[in-house]
PLY file of the C-alpha trace (Angstrom):
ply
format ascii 1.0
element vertex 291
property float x
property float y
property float z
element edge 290
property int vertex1
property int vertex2
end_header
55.88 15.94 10.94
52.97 17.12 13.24
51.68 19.18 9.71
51.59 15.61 8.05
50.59 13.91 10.70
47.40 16.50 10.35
47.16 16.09 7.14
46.63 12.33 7.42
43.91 12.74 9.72
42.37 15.10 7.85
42.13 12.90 4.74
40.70 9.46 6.47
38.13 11.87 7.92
37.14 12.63 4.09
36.57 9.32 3.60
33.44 8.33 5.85
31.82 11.60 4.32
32.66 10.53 1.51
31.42 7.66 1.85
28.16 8.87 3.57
27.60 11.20 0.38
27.63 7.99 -1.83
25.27 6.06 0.31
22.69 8.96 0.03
23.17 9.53 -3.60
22.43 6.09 -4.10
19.53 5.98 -1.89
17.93 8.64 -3.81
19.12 7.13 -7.60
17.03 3.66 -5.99
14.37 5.73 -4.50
13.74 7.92 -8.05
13.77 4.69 -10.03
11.28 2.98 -8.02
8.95 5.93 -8.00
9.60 6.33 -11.79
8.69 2.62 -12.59
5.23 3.13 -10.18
4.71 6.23 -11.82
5.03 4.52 -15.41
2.45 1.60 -14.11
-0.11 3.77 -13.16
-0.07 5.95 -16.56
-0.05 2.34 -18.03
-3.92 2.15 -20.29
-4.51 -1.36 -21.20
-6.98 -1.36 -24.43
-9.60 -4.71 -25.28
-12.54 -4.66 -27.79
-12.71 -3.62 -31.39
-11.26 -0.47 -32.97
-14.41 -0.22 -35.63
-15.49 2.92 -36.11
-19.48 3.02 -34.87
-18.44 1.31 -31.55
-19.09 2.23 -27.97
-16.00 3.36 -26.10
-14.97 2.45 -22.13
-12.86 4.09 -20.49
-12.67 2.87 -16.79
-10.01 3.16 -14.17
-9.45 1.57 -10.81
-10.30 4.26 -8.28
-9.70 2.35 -4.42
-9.22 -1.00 -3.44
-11.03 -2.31 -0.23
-9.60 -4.99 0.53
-11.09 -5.44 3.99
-14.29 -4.91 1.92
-12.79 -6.92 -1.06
-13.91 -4.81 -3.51
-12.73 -2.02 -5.76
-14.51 0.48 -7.16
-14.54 1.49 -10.53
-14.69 4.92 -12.31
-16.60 3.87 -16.01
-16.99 7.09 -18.90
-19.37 5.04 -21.58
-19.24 6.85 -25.01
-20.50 6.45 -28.59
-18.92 6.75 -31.48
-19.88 6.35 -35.36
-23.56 6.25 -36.03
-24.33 5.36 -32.41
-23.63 8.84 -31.25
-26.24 11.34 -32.52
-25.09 14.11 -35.29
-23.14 16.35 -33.78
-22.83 15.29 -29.81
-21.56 11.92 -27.71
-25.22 11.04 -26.61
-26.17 7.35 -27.76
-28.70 7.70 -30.96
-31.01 5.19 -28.99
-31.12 3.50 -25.50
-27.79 1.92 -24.95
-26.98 -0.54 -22.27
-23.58 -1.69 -20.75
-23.67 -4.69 -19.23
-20.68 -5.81 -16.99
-19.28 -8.89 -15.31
-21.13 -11.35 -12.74
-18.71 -9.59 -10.13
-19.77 -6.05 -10.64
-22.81 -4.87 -9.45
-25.32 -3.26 -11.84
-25.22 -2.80 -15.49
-25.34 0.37 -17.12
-28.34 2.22 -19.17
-28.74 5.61 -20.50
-31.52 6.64 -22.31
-31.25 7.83 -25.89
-30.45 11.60 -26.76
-29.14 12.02 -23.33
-26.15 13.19 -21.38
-23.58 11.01 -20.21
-22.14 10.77 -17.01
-19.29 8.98 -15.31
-20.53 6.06 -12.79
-18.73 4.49 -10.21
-19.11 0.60 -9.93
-18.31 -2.16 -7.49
-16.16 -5.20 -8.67
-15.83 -7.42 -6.47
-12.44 -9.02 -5.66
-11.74 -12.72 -5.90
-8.88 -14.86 -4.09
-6.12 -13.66 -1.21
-6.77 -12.66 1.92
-6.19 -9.19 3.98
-4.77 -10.90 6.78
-1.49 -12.04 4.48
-0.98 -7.84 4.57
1.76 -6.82 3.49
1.53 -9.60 0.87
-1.86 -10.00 0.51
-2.93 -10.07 -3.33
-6.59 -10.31 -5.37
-8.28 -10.93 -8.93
-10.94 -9.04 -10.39
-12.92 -10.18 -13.40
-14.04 -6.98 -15.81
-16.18 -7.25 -18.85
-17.88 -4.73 -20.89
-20.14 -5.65 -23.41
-23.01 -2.94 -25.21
-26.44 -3.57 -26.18
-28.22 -0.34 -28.65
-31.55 -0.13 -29.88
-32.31 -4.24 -28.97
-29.02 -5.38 -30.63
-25.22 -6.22 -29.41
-22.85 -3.56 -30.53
-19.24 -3.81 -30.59
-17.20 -2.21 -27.82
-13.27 -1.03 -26.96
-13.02 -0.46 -23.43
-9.76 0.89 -21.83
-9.02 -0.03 -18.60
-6.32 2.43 -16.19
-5.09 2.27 -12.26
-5.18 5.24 -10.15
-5.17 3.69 -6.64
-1.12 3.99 -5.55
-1.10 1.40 -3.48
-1.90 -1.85 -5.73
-0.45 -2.43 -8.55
-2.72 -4.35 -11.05
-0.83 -7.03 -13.70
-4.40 -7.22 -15.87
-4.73 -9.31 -19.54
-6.89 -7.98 -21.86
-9.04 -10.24 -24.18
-11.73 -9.55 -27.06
-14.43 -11.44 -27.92
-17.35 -11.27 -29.92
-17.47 -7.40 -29.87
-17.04 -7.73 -25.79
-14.08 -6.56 -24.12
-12.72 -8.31 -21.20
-10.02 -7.98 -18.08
-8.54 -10.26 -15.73
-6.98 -7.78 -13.39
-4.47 -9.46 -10.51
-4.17 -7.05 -7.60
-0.73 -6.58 -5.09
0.86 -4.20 -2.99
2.69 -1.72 -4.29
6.30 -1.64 -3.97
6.22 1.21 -1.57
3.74 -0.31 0.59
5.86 -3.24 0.56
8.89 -1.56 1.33
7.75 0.19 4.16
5.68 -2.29 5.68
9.26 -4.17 5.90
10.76 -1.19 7.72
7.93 -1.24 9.64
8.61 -5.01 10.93
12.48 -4.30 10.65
12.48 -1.14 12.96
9.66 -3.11 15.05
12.39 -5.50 16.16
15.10 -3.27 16.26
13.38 -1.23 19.14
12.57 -4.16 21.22
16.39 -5.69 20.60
17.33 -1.70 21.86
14.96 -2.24 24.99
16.15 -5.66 25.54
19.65 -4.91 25.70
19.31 -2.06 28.03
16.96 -3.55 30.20
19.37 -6.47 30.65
22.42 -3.31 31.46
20.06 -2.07 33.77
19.05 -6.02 35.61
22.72 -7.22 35.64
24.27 -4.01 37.18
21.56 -3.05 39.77
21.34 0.05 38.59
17.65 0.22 40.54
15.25 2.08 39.46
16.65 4.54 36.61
13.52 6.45 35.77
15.01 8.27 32.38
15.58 4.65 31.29
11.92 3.04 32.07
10.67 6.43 30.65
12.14 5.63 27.46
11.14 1.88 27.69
7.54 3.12 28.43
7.37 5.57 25.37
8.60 2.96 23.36
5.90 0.71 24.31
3.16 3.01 23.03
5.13 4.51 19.99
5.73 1.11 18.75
1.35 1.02 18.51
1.18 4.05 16.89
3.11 3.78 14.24
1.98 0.39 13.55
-1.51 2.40 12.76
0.27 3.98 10.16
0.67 0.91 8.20
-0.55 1.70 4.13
-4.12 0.63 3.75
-4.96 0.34 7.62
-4.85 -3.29 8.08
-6.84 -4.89 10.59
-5.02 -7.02 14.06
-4.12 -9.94 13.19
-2.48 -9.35 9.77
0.77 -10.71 8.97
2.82 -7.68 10.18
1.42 -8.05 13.58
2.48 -12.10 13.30
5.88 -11.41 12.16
7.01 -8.25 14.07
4.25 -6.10 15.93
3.73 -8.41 18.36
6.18 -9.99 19.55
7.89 -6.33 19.51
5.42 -5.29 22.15
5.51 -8.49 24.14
8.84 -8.03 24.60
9.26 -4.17 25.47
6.46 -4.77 27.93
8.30 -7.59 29.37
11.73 -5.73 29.69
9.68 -2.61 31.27
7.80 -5.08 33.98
11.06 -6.60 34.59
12.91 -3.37 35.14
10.67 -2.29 37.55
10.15 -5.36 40.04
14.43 -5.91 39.81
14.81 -2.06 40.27
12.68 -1.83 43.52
14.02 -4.84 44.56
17.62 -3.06 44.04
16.01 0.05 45.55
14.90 -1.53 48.85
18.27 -3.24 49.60
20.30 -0.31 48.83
21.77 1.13 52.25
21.34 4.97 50.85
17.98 4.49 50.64
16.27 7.68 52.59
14.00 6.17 55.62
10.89 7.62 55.93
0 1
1 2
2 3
3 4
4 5
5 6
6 7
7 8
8 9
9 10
10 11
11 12
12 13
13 14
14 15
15 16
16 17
17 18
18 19
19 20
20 21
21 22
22 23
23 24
24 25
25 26
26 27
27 28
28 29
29 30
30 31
31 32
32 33
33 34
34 35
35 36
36 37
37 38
38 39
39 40
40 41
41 42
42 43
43 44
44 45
45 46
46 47
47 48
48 49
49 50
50 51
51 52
52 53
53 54
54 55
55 56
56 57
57 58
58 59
59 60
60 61
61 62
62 63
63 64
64 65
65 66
66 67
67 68
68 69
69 70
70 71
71 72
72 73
73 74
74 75
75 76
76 77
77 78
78 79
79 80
80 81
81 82
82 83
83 84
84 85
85 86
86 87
87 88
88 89
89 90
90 91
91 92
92 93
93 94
94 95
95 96
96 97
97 98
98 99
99 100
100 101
101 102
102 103
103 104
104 105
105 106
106 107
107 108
108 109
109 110
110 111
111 112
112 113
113 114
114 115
115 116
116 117
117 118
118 119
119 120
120 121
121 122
122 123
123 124
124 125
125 126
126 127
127 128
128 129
129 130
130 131
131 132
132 133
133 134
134 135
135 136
136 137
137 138
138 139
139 140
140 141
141 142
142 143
143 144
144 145
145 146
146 147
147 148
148 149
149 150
150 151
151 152
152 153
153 154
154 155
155 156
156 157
157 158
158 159
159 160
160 161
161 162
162 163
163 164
164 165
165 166
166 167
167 168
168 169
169 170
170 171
171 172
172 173
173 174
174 175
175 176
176 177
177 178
178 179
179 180
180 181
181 182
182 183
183 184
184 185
185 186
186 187
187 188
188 189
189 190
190 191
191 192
192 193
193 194
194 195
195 196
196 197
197 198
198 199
199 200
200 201
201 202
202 203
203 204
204 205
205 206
206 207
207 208
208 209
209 210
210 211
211 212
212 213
213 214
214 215
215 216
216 217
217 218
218 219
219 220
220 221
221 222
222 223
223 224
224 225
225 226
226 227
227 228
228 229
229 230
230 231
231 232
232 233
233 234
234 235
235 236
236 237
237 238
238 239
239 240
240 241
241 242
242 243
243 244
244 245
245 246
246 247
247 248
248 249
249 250
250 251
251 252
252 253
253 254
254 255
255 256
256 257
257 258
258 259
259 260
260 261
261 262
262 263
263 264
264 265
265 266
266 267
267 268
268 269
269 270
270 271
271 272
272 273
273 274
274 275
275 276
276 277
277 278
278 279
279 280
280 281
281 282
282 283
283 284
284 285
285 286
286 287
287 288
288 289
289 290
């Protein structure tokens, strides 16, 4: 009987390990999936203009987003193909100028018979607003269109994002010979994600400070310096890792609205209150040591 008895116990102890081993396995199956789906939209190349052969090709990619700057800036490789490369090389046969969008700031010109070089532009962003961080979102307006020796020439421009934490939903168009974007900016899902733990753990700690700092009030416990310790570190931990929020938003975001705080309001609160309650408990209490 006692051997069975063992036994039993034995077996409903499997099954919270058990269980726990699930719960991780399917915290890493979610985890993989979501990485493999940001992974596939940042390898995704979106492709405007016209495939001709004697074209000028654009390959440009989203390097950062600022969007306390609201801009992004833009990594652009111009190169000629057909009979507006010269023989043997990817130098334009004459002067060739790419001209961009109203939003971006310069145009592009390379003289003929020389090397090309990749340039980094400014686009700036449209719409949204950083202080709706974590779900702040933007537009960007990209065109490419090529001018050679004095006349337009037809263009395919491909456009890529490498900054992990936006993801871009962008329609491309052609026109004319011109290649154009409309590129809609958001935070990644990871960003999001943890900027939700962030406000979720946020309120958990205070909740934790609250409820022991109303133990601590209702039983007189005085002044119990492990617990104001912890109440104390928690106070300035809670700051610190709201600074490592993705994309370092400013005070007065959101996050800070929802969560950050009212989090510290209240853990400051609790720790003030502990204290004045506690020496009040300490200076009634008839073991108190006279000086």
């Amino acid at each position: 009987m006692p051997r069975t008895r063992r036994h039993e116990r034995s077996r409903h102890g499997l099954l919270p390990a058990a269980l726990a081993l699930l719960l991780i396995a399917a915290a890493v199956a979610f985890g993989t999936w979501l990485q493999f789906g940001e992974r596939q939209a940042l390898d995704t190349v979106h492709t405007a203009g016209s495939p001709v052969p004697d074209r000028v090709d654009v390959d440009a990619s989203i390097q950062r987003v600022d969007a306390a700057g609201r801009e992004l800036v833009l990594r652009v490789l111009v190169t000629p193909r057909g009979e507006l490369a010269e023989a043997g090389g990817i130098s334009p046969a004459e002067d060739l100028t790419v001209q961009t969008s109203a939003t971006t700031r310069g145009d592009l010109s390379f003289k003929a018979h020389s090397r090309i070089a990749t340039t980094d532009l400014l686009v700036t962003l449209t719409g949204g607003s950083i202080t709706d961080y974590p779900f702040d979102s933007y537009d960007a307006a990209i065109e490419f269109t090529a001018v050679q020796g004095g006349e337009k020439v037809p263009v395919r421009a491909r456009l890529t994002n490498s900054d992990v934490l936006f993801a871009a939903d962008v329609t491309a168009a052609e026109e004319r010979g011109a290649a154009f974007f409309d590129v809609g900016l958001g935070r990644s899902n990871s960003v999001l994600i943890f900027a939700v733990f962030m406000m979720v753990a946020m309120w958990a700690l205070a909740l934790s400070v609250l409820t022991g700092a109303w133990f601590l009030v209702t039983r007189r416990k005085g002044l119990t310096w492990p617990a104001l310790g912890w109440m104390a570190a928690t106070l300035f931990a809670m700051a610190a890792f709201r600074n490592t929020a993705p994309g370092a938003p400013p005070i007065g975001c959101l996050l800070d609205y929802i969560a950050f705080l009212w989090a510290e309001t209240l853990v400051a609160y609790c720790l003030v209150t502990v204290v004045v309650t506690g020496f009040a408990a300490e200076r009634r209490s008839p073991d108190t040591p006279q000086g």
